[in-house]
C-alpha positions in Angstrom: 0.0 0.0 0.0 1.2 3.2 -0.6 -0.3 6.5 1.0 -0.5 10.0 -0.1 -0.2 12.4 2.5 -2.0 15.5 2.4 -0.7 18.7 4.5 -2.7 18.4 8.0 -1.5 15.0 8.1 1.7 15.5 7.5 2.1 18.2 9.9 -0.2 16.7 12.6 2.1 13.6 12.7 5.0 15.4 12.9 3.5 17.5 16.1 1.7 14.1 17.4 -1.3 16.1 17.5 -4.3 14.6 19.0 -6.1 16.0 15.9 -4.4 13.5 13.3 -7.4 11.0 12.8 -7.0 7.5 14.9 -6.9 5.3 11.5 -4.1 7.9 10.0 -2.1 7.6 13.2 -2.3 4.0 12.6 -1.1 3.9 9.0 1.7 6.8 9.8 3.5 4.6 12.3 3.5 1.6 10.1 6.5 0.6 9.2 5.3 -1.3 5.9 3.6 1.3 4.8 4.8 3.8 2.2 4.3 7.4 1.6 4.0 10.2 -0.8 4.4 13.3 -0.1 3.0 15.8 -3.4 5.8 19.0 -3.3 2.7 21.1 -2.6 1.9 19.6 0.7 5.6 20.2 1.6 4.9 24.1 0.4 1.8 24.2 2.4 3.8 22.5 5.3 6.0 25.5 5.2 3.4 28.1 4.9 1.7 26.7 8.2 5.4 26.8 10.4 6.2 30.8 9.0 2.5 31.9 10.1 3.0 30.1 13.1 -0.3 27.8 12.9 2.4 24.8 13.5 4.1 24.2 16.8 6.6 22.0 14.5 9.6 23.8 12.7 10.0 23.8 8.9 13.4 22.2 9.2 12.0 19.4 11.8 9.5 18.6 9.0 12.3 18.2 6.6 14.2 16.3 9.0 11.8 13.5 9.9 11.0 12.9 5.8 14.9 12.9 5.1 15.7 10.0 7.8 12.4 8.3 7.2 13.0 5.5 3.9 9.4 5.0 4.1 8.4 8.6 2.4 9.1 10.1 -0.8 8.6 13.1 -2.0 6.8 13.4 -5.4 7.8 16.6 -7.3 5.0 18.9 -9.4 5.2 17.8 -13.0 3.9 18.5 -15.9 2.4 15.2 -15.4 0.7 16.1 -12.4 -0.9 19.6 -13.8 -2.3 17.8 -16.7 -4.0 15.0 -14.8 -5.5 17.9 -12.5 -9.2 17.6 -11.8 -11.5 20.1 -13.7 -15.0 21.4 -12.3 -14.6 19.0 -9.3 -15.0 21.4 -6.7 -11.0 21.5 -5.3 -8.9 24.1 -4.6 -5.7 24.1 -6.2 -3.4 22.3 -3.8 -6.0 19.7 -2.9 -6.4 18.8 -6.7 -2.5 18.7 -7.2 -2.4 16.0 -4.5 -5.1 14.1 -6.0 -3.3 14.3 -9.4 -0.2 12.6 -7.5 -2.1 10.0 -5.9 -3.9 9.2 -9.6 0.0 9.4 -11.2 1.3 7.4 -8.4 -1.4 4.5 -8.7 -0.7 4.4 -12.6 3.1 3.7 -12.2 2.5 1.2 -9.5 0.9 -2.1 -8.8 0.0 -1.5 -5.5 -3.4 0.3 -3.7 -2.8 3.6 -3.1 -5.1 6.3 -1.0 -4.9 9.6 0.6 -4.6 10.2 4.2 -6.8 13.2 4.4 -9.3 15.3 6.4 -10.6 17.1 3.7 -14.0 16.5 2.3 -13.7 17.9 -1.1 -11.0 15.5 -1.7 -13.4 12.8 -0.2 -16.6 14.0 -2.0 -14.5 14.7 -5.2 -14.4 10.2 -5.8 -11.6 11.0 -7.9 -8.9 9.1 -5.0 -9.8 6.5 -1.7 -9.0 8.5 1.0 -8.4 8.0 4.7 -8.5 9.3 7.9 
């Protein structure tokens, strides 16, 4: 299985907030379980520590991913922009990480879902998600 981590994950895991949903928790500390982390979410990630709605540092973030074999970071493509949703309802970053999860899935074998909180993503039926 591989996972697709989406920005309030990310950063709730790294702050072991109480907030990061139980079944994400579960997954996150997995070791079998891989991860994807769109460049976006790592841009949104930053965004969050300099406005200081984080308690998490921006290098801390980049830290955990770096000694962590399980994640990879997924860079923003061409690839990715063309297989963004239309008319679906997302905002921008939220339909860049479904474009990864949907590029990711095609180059693989393997099930892959996003760990999100986000309904659009979850209304949008365009990725599995969970939280």
């Amino acid at each position: 299985m591989i996972l697709v981590v989406d920005t309030h994950a990310l950063v709730w895991y790294a702050e072991d907030s109480p907030r990061l949903g139980s079944t994400a928790r579960r997954l996150l500390l997995n070791p079998d379980v891989r991860f994807t982390v769109p460049t976006i979410v790592l841009a949104e990630a930053r965004s969050l520590e300099e406005s200081g709605r984080t308690k998490v540092s921006w290098d801390d973030i980049l830290s955990a991913l770096e000694a962590d074999p399980r994640f990879e970071v997924y860079p923003l493509t061409l690839d990715v922009l063309r297989r963004m949703p239309r008319k679906q309802g997302l905002e921008m970053h939220d339909g860049i990480v479904c474009a990864t999860a949907v590029l990711v899935a095609e180059s693989t074998s393997e099930d892959v879902q996003v760990i999100t909180k986000d309904r659009a993503i979850a209304a949008s039926g365009l990725v599995e998600t969970v939280w």
